[in-house]
N, C-alpha and C positions, 0 to 999 in steps of 0.2 A: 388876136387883134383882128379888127373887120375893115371890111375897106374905107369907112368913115374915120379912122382912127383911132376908135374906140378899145379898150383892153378890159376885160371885168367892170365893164361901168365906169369907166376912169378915163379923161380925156387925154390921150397923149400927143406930144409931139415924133414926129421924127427927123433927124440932122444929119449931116454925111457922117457924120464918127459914130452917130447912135447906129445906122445902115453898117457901116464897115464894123462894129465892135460885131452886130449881129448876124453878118457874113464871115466873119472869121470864127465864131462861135461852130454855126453850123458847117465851116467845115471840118474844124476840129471833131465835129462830132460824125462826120462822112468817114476821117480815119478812123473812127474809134472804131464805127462799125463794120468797116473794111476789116480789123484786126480780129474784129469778133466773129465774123464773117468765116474768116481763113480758121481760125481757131477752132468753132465748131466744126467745121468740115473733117478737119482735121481729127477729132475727140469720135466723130460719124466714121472714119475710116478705121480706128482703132478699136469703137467696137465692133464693129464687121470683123476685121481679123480677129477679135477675142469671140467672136460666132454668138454675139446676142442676138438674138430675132430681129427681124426686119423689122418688124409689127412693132416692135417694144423698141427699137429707132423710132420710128414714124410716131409713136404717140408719147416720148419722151419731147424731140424738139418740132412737134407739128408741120411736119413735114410730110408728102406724100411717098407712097414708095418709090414710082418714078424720081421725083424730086433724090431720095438717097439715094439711089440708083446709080443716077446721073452722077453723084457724089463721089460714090466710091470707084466706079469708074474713071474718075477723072483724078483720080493717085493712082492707078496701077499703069505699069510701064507700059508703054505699046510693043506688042509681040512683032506686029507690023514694019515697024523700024527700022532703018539699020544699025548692024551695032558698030560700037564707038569703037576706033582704032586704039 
């Protein structure tokens, strides 16, 4: 949609409940991808430990290697730490 109101050539309106239906939409879609988000990360740290290539990470979910890096770094415990009584 453009900022005249326009959608595929079609004149629309927009209402408060048309606004709220299309703000609850998209945030249900912010969770989804929060879930999808965690999920991949998650699927990135599994094969790191199963020792697929970085390479063949990075050109499976287009992702740089830094980018996985950063990934699998951020599930391994910190050595740093102290430990839990």
């Amino acid at each position: 949609m453009t900022a005249n109101g326009m959608a595929n050539g079609t004149l629309i309106t927009m209402d408060k409940r048309s606004l709220e239906q299309m703000a609850a939409r998209f945030r249900a879609s912010e969770r989804r991808t929060e879930f999808l988000r965690q999920e991949l990360a998650a699927a990135i740290r599994l094969a790191d430990a199963d020792e697929i290539p970085q390479k063949d990470i990075c050109e499976a979910t287009g992702y740089t290697r830094q980018q996985v890096r950063r990934i699998v770094l951020a599930g391994e415990p910190n050595e740093d730490a102290a430990p839990t009584p």
